[in-house]
C-alpha positions as CSV (number, residue, x, y, z in Angstrom):
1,X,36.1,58.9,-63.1
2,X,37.8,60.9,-65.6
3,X,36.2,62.8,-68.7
4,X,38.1,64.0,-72.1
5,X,39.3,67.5,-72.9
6,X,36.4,68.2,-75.1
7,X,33.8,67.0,-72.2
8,X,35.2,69.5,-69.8
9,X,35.4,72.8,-71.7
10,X,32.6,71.9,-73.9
11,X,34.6,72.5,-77.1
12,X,36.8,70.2,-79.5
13,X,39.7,68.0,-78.4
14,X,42.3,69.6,-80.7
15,X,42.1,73.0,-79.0
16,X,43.6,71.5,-75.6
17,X,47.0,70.0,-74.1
18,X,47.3,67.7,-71.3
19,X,50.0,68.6,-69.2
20,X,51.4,66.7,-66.3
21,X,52.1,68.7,-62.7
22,X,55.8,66.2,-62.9
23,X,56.7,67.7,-66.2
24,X,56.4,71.1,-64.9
25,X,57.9,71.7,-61.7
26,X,61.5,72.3,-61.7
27,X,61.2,73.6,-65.3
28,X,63.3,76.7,-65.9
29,X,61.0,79.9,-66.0
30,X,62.5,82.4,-68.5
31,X,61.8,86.2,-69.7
32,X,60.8,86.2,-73.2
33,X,62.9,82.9,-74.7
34,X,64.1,80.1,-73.0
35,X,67.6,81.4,-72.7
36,X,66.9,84.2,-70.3
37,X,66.2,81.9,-67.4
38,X,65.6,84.1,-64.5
39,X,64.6,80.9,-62.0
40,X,62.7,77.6,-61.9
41,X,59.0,76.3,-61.6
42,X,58.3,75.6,-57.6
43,X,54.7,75.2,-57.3
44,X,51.8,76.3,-59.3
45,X,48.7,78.2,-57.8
46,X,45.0,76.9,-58.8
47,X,41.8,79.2,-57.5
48,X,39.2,77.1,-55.9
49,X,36.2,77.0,-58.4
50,X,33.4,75.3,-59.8
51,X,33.5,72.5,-61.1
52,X,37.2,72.9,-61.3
53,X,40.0,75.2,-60.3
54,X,41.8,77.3,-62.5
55,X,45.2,78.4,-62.8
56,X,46.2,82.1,-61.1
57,X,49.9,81.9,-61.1
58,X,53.3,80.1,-60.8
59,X,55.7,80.4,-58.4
60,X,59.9,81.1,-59.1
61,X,62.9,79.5,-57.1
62,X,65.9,81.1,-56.8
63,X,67.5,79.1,-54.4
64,X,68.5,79.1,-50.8
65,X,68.3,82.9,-49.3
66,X,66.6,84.5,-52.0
67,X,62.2,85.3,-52.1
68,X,59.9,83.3,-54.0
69,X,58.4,85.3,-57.2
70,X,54.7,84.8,-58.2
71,X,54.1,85.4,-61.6
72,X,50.6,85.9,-62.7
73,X,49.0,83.6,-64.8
74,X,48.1,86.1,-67.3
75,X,51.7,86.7,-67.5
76,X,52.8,83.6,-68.9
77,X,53.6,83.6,-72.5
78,X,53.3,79.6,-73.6
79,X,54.9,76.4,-72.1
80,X,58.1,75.1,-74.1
81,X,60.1,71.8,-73.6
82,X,62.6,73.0,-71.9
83,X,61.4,76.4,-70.1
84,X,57.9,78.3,-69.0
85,X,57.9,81.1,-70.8
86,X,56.9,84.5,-69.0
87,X,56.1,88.0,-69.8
88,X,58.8,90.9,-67.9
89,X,57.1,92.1,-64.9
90,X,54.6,95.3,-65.6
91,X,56.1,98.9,-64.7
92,X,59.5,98.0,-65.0
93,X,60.4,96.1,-62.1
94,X,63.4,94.0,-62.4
95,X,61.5,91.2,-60.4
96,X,57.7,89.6,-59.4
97,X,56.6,90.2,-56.5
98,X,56.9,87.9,-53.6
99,X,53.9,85.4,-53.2
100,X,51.3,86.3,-50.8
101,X,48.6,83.3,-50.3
102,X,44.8,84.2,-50.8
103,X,41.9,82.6,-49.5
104,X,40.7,80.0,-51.9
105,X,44.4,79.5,-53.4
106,X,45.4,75.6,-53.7
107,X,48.7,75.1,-54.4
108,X,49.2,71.9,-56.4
109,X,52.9,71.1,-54.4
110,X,52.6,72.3,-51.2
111,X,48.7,71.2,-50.8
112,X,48.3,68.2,-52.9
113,X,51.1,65.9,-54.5
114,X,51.8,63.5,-51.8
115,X,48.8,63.9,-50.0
116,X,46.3,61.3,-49.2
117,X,42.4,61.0,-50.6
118,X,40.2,58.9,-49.0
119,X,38.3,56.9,-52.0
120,X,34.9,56.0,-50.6
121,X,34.5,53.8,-53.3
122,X,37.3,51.7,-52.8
123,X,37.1,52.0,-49.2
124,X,40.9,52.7,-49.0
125,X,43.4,55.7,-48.9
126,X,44.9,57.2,-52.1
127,X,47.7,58.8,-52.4
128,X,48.3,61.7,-55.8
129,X,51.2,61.2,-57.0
130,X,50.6,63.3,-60.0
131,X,47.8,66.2,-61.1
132,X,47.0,66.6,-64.9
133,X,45.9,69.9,-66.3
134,X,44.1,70.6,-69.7
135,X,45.4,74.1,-71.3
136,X,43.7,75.8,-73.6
137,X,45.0,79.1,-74.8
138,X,45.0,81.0,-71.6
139,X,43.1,79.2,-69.8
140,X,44.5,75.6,-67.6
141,X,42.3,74.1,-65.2
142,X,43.1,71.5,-62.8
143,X,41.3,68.5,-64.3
144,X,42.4,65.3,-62.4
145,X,44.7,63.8,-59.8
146,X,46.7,60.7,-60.4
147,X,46.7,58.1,-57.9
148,X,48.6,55.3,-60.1
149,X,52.2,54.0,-59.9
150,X,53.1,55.7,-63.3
151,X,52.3,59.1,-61.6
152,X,54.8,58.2,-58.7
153,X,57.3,57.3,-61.8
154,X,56.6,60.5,-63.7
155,X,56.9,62.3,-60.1
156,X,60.7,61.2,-59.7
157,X,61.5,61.7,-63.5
158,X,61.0,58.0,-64.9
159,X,58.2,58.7,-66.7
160,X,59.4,56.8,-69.3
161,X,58.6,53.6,-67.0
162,X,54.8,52.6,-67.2
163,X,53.8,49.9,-64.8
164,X,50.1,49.1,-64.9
165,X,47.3,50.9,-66.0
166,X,46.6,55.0,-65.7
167,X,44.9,55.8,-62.7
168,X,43.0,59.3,-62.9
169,X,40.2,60.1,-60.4
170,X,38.3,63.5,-61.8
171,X,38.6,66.7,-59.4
172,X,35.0,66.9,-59.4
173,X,35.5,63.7,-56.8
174,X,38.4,65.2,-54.5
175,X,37.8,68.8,-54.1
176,X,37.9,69.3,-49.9
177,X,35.2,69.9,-48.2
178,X,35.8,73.4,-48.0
179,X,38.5,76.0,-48.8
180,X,40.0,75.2,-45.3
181,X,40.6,71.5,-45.6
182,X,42.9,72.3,-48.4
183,X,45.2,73.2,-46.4
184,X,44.8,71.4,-43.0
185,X,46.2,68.4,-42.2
186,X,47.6,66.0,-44.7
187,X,44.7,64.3,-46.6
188,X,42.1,65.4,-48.7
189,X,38.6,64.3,-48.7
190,X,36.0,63.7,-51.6
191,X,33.8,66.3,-52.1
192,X,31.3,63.2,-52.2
193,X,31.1,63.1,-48.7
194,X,29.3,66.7,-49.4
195,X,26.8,66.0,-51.9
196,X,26.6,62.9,-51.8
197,X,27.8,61.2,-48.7
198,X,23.9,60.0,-47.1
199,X,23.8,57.9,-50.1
200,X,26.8,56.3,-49.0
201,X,26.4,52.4,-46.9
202,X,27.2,53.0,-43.3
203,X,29.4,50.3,-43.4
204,X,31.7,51.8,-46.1
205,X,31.5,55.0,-44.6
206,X,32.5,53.6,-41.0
207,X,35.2,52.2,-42.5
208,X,36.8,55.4,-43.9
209,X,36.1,56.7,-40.8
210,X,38.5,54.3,-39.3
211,X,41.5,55.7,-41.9
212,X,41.3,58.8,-40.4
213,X,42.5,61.3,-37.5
214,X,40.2,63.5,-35.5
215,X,40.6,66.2,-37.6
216,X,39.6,64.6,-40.7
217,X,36.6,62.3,-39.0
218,X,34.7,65.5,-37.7
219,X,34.6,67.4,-41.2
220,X,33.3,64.0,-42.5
221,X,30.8,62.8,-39.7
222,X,29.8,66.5,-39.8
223,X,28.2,66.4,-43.5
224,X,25.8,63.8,-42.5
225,X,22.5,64.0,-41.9
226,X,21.2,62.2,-38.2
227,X,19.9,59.1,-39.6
228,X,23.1,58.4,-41.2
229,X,25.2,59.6,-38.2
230,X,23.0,56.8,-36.5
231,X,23.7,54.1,-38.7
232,X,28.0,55.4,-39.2
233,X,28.8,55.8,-35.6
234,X,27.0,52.4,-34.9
235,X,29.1,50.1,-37.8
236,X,32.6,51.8,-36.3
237,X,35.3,50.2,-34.6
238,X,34.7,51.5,-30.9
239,X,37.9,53.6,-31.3
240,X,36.5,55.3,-34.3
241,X,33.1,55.5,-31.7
242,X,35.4,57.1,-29.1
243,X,37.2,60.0,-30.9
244,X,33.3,61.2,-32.8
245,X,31.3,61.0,-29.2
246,X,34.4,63.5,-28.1
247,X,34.0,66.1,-30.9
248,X,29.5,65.4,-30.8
249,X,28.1,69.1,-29.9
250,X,25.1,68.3,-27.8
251,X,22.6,68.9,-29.9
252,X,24.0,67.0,-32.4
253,X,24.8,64.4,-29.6
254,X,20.7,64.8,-29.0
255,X,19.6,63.9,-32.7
256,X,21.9,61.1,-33.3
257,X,20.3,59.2,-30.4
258,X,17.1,59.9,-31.4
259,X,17.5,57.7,-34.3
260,X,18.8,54.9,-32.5
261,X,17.1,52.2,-29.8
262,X,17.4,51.5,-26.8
263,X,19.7,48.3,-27.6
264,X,21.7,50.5,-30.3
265,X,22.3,53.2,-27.7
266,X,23.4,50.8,-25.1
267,X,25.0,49.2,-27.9
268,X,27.2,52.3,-28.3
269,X,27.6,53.3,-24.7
270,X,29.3,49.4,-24.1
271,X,32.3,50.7,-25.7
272,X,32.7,53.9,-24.8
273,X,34.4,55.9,-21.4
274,X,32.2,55.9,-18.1
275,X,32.5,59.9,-18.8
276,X,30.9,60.0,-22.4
277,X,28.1,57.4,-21.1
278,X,26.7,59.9,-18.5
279,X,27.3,63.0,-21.0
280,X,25.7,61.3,-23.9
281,X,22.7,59.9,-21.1
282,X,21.9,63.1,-20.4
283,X,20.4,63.2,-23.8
284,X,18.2,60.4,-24.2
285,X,14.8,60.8,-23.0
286,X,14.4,59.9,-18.9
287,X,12.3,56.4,-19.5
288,X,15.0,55.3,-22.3
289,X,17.8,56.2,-20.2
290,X,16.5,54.1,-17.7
291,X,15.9,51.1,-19.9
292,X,19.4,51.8,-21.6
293,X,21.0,51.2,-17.9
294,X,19.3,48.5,-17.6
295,X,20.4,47.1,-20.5
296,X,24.1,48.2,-19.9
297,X,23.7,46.5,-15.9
298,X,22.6,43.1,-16.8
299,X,23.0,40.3,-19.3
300,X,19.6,39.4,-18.8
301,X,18.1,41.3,-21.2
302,X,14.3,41.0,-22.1
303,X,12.4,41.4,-25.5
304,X,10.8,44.2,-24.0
305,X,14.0,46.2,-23.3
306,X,15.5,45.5,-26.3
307,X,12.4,46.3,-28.4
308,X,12.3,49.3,-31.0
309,X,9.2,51.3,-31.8
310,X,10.9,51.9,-35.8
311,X,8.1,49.7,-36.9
312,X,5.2,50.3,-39.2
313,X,1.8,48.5,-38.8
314,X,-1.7,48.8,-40.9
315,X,-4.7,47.4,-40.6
316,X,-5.4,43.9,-42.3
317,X,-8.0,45.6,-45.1
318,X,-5.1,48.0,-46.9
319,X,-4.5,47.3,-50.2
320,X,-1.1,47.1,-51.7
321,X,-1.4,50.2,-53.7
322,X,-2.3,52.0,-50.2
323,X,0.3,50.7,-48.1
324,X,2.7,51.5,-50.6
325,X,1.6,55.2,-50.9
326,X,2.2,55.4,-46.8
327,X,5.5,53.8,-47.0
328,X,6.2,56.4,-49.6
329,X,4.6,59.2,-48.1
330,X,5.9,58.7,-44.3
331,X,9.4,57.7,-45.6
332,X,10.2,55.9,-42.7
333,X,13.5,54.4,-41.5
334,X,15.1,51.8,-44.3
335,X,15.3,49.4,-41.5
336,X,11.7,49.8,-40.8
337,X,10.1,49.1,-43.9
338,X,11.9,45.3,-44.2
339,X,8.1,44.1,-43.1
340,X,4.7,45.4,-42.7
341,X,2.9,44.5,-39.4
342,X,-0.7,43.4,-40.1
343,X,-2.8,44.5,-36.7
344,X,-6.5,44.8,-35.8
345,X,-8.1,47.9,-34.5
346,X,-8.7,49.6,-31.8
347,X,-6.0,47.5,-30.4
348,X,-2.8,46.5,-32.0
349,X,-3.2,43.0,-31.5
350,X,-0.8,41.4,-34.0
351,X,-2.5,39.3,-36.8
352,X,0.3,38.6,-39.4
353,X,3.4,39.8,-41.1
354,X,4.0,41.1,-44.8
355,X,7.4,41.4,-46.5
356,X,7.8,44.3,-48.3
357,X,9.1,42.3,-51.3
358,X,6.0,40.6,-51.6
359,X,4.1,44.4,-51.0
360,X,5.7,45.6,-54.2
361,X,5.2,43.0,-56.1
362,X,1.6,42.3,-55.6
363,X,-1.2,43.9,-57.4
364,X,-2.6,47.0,-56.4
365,X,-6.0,45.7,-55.4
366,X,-4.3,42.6,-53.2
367,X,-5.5,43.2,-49.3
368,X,-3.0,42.9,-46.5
369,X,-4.9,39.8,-45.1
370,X,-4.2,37.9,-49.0
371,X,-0.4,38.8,-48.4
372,X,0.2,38.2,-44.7
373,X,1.9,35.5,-42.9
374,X,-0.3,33.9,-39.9
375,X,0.2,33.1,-37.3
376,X,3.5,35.1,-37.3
377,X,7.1,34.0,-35.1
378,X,7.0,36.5,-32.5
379,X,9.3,37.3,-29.7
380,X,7.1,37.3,-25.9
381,X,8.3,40.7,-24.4
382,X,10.0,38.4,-21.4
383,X,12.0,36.6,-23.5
384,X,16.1,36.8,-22.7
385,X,18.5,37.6,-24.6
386,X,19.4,34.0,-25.6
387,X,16.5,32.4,-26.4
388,X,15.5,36.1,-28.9
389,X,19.4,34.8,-30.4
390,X,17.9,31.3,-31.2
391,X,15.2,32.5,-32.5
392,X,16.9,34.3,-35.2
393,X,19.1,31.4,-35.8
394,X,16.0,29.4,-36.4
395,X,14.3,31.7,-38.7
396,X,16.5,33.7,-40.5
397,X,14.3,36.5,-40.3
398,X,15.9,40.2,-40.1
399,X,13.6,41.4,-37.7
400,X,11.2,40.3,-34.8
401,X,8.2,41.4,-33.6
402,X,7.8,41.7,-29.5
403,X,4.7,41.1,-28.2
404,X,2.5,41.0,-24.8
405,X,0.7,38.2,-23.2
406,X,-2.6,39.2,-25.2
407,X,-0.3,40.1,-28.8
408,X,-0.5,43.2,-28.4
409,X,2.4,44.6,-30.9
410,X,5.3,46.3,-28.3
411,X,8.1,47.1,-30.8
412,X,10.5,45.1,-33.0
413,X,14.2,43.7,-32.9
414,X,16.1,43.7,-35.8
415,X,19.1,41.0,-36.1
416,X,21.5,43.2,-36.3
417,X,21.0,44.1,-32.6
418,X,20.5,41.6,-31.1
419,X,23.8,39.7,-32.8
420,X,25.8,42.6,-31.6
């Protein structure tokens, strides 16, 4: 996750310096040459930018009682060994001016050493111990956090200790989600679960979920799109499920739903507060609702009511290249597209089943009555609960179709749901 000093400013290595955030803070700050100390290095100020932010000032200690001074970047003269050199303050003044934050302003002490990141891709919590910053000329951006144990060293001065290998994850990866979360709260979030948090498996993202506080849950569970709310909310823990139905506006509430099933949503409702299940009722459409009750009131569940419509079905004359094209075109739920349903018109009486592996593999002109499997395991709508459990246990098949007396194609159950 990290990139060289040439990579990021596009020009050759030699012109840059890596500094460390632990070498600097503390440092004496001094007026012109290093023996003119006038205070030392508290914090440094970054300015939220893309892709990374750069460096607007420094802040001066004086000690108990006495104002911190913000110096402005363009002020600072060079950074020695042993002090931060500065310009004298403009018009005379025998001192900077006090700091006053801006919106946008990070500053790398206060908002970020010590805090938390949640790494998506390690499905685990972070913790920057350090920040390293590439100077060049006048110009220092804020290029990567450390998350390793020889940051925490360098943090309490033993730098000279190394234990382990670097660990540098690039900023382009743990920006917050906006300007805000920089400062709220006490973690910091990817700015992955902005761009590209739908791409994200559920599971992994339920699991982060998991790691954090209300707070911190919304801004992420906010970024994604309903299908993926769907499938996030559904891997949770039912804690996790409790504290995101609380926060769910309802139209929000309204469009997750819609991309669940009946059996996900009573799923859902199982674990949550008798309160939330009538609020989050209220917006599932009247015959659903009905058969989500049901569902929720008896452990004699049928087929039927436990039946999705996320299915897609063509007739038995489509050819590969066709049935690809609609799969393409319609885009339909992953889930959905684990099988083709082979049916016969003007009825959707159920003639076979084609796995989409096969579909893609197959050559263009191949028929869905050369790839089908027939007669195909089907689940009679009136069929409980335990007996659709066997079924799967017998077959190993991810999903099921239901059908009627006469084959009709109801709906499907995937494994997943019915295991739950």
């Amino acid at each position: 996750m990290t990139a060289p000093a040439h990579v990021l400013f596009g020009a050759p290595a030699s012109d840059y310096t890596l500094l460390y955030f632990s070498d600097l803070i503390d440092r004496n700050v001094s007026v012109t040459r290093p023996e003119l100390k006038i205070g030392a290095l508290t914090d440094l100020v970054f300015r939220l930018a893309e892709p990374f932010p750069e460096a607007v000032g420094i802040l001066i200690g004086h000690g108990w009682g006495t104002p911190t001074e913000f110096v402005p970047w363009e002020r600072v003269q060079r950074i020695e060994p042993r002090a931060v050199i500065v310009l004298p303050p403009e018009g005379g003044e025998e001192r900077y001016p006090p700091f006053v934050d801006q919106p946008g302003w990070l500053l790398l002490n206060e908002h970020l050493i010590g805090r938390t990141i949640l790494d998506m891709d390690g499905r685990r919590v972070e913790v920057v111990n350090d920040v390293q910053l590439l100077q060049s000329h006048s110009r220092t951006i804020l290029a990567h956090v450390d998350v390793s144990f020889n940051g925490f060293l360098r943090k309490w001065g033993l730098g000279f200790l190394r234990i382990g290998p670097d660990r540098f994850i690039s900023w382009k990866y743990v920006q917050p989600l906006s300007i805000e979360d920089a400062t709220a709260g006490d973690k910091v979030v990817l700015s992955l679960a902005r761009a590209q948090m739908n791409e994200l498996p559920s599971e992994d993202l339920a699991d982060a979920l998991e790691e954090l506080s209300g707070p911190e849950q919304e801004a992420i569970f906010s970024v994604l799109d309903a299908e993926k709310a769907a499938e996030t909310l559904l891997e949770a823990e039912p804690r996790a499920q409790r504290q995101i139905v609380e926060d769910l506006e309802p139209d929000r509430a309204k469009s997750i739903l819609s991309e669940m099933s009946v059996a996900q949503i009573a799923d859902l409702l199982s674990s949550l507060p008798w309160d939330d299940r009538i609020d989050l009722l209220a917006h599932v459409p009247k015959d659903q609702a009905e058969r989500v009750r049901h569902l929720l009131g008896t452990s004699e569940a049928t087929a039927g009511s436990l039946s999705s419509t996320g299915f897609v079905a063509m007739p038995k004359q489509t050819t590969a290249a066709e049935a690809l094209a609609r799969l393409r075109s319609e885009a339909p739920d992953r889930e959905a597209v684990t099988y083709v349903y082979v049916v016969a018109a003007p009825e959707p009486v159920l003639l076979g089943v084609v796995d989409v592996r096969d579909l893609v593999t197959a050559a263009e002109s191949t028929t869905l009555d050369d790839l089908m499997a027939s007669p195909p395991v089907t689940a009679d709508s009136e069929l409980v609960k335990e007996d659709i459990v066997d079924l799967f246990a017998k077959y190993h098949y991810r999903m099921l179709p239901v059908v009627d007396v006469h084959d009709h194609l109801l709906g499907v159950i995937g494994y997943k749901d019915i295991m739950r």
